[in-house]
N, C-alpha and C positions, 0 to 999 in steps of 0.2 A: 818574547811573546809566547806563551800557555798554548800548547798542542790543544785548542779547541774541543773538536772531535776527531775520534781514529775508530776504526776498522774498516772492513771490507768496501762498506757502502760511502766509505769518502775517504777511501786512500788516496795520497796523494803518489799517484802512480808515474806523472810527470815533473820533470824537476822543473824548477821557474827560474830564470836567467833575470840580469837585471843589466842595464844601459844608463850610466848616468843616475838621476833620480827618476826613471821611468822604466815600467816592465818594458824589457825586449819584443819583438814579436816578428814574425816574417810572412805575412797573410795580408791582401787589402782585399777591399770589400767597398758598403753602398754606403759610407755612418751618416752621409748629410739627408737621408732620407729617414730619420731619427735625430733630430737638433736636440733635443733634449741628453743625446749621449755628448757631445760635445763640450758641455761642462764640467764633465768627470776630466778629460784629459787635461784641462786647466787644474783644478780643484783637487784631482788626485792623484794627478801622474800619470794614468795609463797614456800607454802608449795607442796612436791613432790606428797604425797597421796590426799591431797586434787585437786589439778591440775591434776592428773589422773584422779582421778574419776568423775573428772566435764567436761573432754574430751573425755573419753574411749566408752560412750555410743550414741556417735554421729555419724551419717551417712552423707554424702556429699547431700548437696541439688541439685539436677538433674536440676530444674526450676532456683537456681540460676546460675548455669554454665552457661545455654542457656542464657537470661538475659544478662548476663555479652556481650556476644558475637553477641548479636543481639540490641544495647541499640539505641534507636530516634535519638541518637546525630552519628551516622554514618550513616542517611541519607543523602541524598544531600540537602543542604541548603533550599532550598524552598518547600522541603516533611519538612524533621525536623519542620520546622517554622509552616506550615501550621498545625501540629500537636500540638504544644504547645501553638500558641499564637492566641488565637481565642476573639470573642467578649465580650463573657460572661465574661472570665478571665479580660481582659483590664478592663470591665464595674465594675467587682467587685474592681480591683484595686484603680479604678478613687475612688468608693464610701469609700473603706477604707483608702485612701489616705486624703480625705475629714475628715474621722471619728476619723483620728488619728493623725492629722495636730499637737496637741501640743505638743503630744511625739516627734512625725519627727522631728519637729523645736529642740527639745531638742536634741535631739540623732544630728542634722548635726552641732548645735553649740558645740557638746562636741567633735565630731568624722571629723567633715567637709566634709561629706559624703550625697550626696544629697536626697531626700525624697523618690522619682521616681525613684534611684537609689535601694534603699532599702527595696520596694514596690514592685521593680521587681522582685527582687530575691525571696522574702518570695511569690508572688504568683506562679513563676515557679519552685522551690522547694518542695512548700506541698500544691498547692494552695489555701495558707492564712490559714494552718493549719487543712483544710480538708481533705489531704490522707499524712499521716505521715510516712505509710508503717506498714504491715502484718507480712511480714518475722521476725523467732527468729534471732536474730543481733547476741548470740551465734556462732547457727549451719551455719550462713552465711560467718562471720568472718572464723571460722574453714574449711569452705568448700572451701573459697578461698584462704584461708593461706596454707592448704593441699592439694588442689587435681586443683590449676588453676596457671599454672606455670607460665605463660606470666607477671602475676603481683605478686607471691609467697609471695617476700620479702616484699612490700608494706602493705598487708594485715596478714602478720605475726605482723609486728608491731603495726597496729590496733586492733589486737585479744588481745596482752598485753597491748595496751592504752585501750581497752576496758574492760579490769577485773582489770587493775587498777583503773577506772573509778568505777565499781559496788564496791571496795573496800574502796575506797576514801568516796564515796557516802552512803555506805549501803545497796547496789542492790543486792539482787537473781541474780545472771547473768544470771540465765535461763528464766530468765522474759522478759527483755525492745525485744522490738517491732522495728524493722526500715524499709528503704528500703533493695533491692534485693542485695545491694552492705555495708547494715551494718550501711547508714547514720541514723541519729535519731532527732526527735524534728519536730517542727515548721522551724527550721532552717535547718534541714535534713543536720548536719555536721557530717563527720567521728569520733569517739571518742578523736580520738587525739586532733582535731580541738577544739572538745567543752572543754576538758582540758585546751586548751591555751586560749581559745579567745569568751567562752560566759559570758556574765557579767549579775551583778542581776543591770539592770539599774532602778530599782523604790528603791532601796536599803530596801527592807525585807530579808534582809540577805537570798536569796537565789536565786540561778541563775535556772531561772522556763523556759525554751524555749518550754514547753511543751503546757504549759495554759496559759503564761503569754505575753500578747503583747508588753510590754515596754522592757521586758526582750529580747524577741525575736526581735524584731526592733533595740534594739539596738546591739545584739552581731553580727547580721547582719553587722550593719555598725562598731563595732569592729575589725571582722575578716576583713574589705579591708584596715579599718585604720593602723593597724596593717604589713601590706603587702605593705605595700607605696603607698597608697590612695592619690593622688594630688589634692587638692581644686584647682576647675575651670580649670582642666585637659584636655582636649580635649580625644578621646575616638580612633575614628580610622580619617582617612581620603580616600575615593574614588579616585581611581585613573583611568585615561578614558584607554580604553583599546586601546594598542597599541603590536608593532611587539618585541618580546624579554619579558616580562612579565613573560610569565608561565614558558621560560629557567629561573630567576633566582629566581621564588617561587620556581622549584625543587632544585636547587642552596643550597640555603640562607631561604628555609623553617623553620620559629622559632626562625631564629637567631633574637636577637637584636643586630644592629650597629648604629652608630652616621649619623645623617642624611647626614652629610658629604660625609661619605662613601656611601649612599645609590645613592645620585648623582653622585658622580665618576662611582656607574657602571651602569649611565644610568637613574637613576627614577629621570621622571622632574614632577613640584609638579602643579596641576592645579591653574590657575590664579584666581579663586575666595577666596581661605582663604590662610593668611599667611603663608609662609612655617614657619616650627620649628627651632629651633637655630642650630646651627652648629654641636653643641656635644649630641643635645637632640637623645633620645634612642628612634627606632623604630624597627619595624619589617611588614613584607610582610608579606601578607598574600594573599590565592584565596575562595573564598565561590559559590557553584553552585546556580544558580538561572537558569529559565526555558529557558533564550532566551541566555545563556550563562555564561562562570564563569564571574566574578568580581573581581573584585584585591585593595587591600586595604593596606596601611600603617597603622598600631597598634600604639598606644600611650601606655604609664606607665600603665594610670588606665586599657587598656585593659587588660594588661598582670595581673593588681592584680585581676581582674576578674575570668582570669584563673586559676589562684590559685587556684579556689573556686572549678572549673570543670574547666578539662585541654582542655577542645574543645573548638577551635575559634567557631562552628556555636551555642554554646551556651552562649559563650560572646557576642555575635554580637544578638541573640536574646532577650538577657537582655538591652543591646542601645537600641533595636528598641523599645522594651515594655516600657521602662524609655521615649523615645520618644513620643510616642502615651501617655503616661502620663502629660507626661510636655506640650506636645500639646494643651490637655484638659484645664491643670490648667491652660493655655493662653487664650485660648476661655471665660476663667473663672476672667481673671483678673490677676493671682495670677504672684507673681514672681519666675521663678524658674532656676535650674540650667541648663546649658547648657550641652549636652553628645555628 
């Protein structure tokens, strides 16, 4: 198995013993006051006392609940935006987009994932590697696994992708570092995420998204290839605001339908870009800005954005950031993909 991630923030500072086909552990604790951990020890081997003892001494984090509950991406579009996507960010983008030109070009010929595409993301995620997150990814996991019922089941399974993850790898699980919600890396992916879909793209046999920049550019563009990443995809389309709209974003909110259908009830496509084929899969969406909302038709690649983070005003701020990039690298000469 592929060394994951490595440095500081998820050393594996403890060595892991094994017993049989189950991790060792010398710790008991409360586990039948959590039934739901009881099917990992079936299903994946841990061991019962070891898995007690590495849960029973934990307290619910207070800062992450709030967090949870109050996060940038439930502002209204143009607060959100104006909070994440500022000069200095774009500016560093443009320069490491420049800096890292022969990886990108590598990672979009292997992946067919654009450069400003993938640039977006790793600066709005950790910006380029600089805030990775504080929080123990543990007591995080556990805190939203146990005590934040709105998403329980979600992050129950992250808590076991995640001590399978330290176990696969060799990690103290009371070590790695991430955000308030448990992500980790340069690529700030959920555990499960980095299980499936970080690659060691410079091939040193280990997948590094911590320190390594090829590593992390590329799983980046892994995870949307993976998710049905379309080469030369179209991203969302603007639609002029008319009477009936917001009736059928409350409607048909998320759904995807065939464009067919979206004309039957009503959405006529503006006369400047081609409308989509018949059967191609969209969806409506509305996003606030200051002088009123906006309403938009989603393509494919939006919806594999979403994947990544399920809120449209954070897909739509990854287009605009890949925009203002691809902008640049025009001013610049260069050729690039259209979003």
């Amino acid at each position: 198995m592929l060394r994951l991630l490595t440095g500081c923030s998820v050393a594996a500072l403890g060595p892991w013993s094994w017993s049989g086909s189950v991790w060792s552990a010398t710790a008991e604790g409360w586990i039948t006051r959590y039934p739901w951990l009881l099917s990992w020890i079936e299903k994946d081997g841990f061991d019962r006392v070891w898995l007690e003892g590495l849960l029973s001494h934990l307290e619910p984090d207070p800062k992450v609940l709030y967090l949870m509950d109050h996060q940038t991406e439930a502002k209204p579009y143009h607060e959100y935006r104006s909070l994440v996507l500022n000069w200095r960010r774009v500016n560093t983008g443009r320069t490491l987009l420049k800096r890292h030109r022969s990886i990108l070009a590598e990672v979009e010929g292997y992946y067919r994932v654009p450069p400003e595409i993938v640039v977006a993301l790793w600066g709005l995620e950790s910006d380029f590697g600089n805030n990775m997150g504080g929080f123990n990814v543990l007591r995080t996991l556990y805190t939203l696994a146990a005590h934040y019922p709105r998403r329980a089941a979600f992050f129950q399974e992250e808590l076991r992708e995640f001590l399978l993850l330290c176990r696969e790898e060799g990690w103290d699980p009371k070590k790695p570092k991430g955000s308030y919600a448990g992500a980790m890396g340069q690529v700030q992916m959920m555990p499960g995420s980095l299980r499936r879909h970080a690659v060691d793209f410079n091939h040193d046999g280990r997948r590094d998204v911590i320190r390594d920049v090829a590593d992390t550019l590329g799983s980046i563009a892994a995870f949307l290839h993976d998710h049905g990443w379309c080469e030369e995809g179209r991203l969302v389309q603007q639609l002029p605001v008319r009477t009936g709209l917001a009736e059928l974003v409350t409607t048909f909110s998320g759904k995807r339908q065939s464009w067919q259908s979206w004309r039957e009830l009503g959405i006529v496509w503006p006369g400047e870009t081609g409308e989509p084929g018949e059967e191609e899969s969209l969806a409506l969406i509305v996003l606030e800005e200051q002088d009123g909302p906006r309403y938009y038709m989603t393509f494919m690649n939006f919806w594999v954005i979403t994947r990544w983070n399920r809120s449209n005003r954070f897909a739509m701020v990854v287009r605009e950031f890949a925009q203002e990039l691809r902008r640049m690298e025009k001013a610049c000469g260069s050729v690039v993909s259209r979003v």
